[in-house]
C-alpha positions as CSV (number, residue, x, y, z in Angstrom):
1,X,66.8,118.0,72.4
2,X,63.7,115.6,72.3
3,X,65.5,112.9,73.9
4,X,66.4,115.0,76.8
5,X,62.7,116.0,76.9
6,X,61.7,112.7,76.6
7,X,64.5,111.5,79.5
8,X,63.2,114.2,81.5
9,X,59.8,113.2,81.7
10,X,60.6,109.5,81.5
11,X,62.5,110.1,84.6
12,X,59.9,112.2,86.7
13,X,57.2,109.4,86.1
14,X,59.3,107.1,87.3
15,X,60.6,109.5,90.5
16,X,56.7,109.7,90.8
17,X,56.1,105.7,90.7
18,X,58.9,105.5,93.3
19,X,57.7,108.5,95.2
20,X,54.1,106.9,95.6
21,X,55.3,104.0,98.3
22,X,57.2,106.3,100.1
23,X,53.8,108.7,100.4
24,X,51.2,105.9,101.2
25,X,53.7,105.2,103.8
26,X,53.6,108.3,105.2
27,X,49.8,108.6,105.5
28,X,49.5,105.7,106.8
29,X,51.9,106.7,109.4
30,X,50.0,109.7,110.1
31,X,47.1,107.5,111.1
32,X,45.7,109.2,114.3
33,X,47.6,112.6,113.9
34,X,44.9,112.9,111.2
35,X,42.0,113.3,113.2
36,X,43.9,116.2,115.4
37,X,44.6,118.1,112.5
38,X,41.8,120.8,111.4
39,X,42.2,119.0,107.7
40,X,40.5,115.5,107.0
41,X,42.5,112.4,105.7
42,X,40.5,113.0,102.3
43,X,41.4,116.6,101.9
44,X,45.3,115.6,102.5
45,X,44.9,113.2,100.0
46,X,43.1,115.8,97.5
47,X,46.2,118.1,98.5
48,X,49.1,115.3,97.8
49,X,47.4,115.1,94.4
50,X,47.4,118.4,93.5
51,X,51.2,119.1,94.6
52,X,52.0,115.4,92.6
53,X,50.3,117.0,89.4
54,X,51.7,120.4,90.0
55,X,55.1,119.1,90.2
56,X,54.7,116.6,87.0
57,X,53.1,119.8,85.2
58,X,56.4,122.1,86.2
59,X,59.1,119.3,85.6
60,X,57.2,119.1,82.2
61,X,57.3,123.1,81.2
62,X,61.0,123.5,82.5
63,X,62.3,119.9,81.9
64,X,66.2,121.0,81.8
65,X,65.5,123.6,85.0
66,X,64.1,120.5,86.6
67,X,66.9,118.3,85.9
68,X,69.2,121.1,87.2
69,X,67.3,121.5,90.2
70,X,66.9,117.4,90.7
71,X,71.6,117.6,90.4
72,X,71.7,120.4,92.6
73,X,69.6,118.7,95.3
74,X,71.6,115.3,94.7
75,X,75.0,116.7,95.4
76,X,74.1,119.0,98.4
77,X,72.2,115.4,99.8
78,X,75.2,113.1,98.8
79,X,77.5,116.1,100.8
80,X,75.1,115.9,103.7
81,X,75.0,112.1,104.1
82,X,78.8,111.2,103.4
83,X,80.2,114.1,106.0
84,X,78.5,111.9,108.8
């Protein structure tokens, strides 16, 4: 049971380390749209932090749920993308 635990949060760092890119990306993307929304760029970065921590502090209190979840999501993607 340890090992899975450990798995489990091995794997959500390194969903988080991927994930990172992916988000800098996008802000940088958002670029102008920034300065039309009501929010600053430094607040949506306060706000990517907290739902980042949030999301490691869950998948660590509910490690197996999480890995459920994280299948579930998989399959129904996979399904998605291979009926095109």
């Amino acid at each position: 049971m340890d090992r899975m635990v450990q798995s489990a949060h091995e794997a959500v760092d390194r969903l988080a380390e991927k994930a990172a890119p992916a988000l800098e990306r996008l802000r940088s993307t958002m670029g102008s749209a920034t300065e039309k929304l009501p929010m600053s760029k430094d607040e949506l970065s306060a706000m990517q932090e907290e739902w980042v921590t949030s999301l490691r502090d869950t998948v660590r209190e509910h490690p197996i749920a999480s890995l459920a979840v994280a299948a579930a999501a998989g399959v129904l993607l996979s399904r998605m993308l291979s009926s095109r």
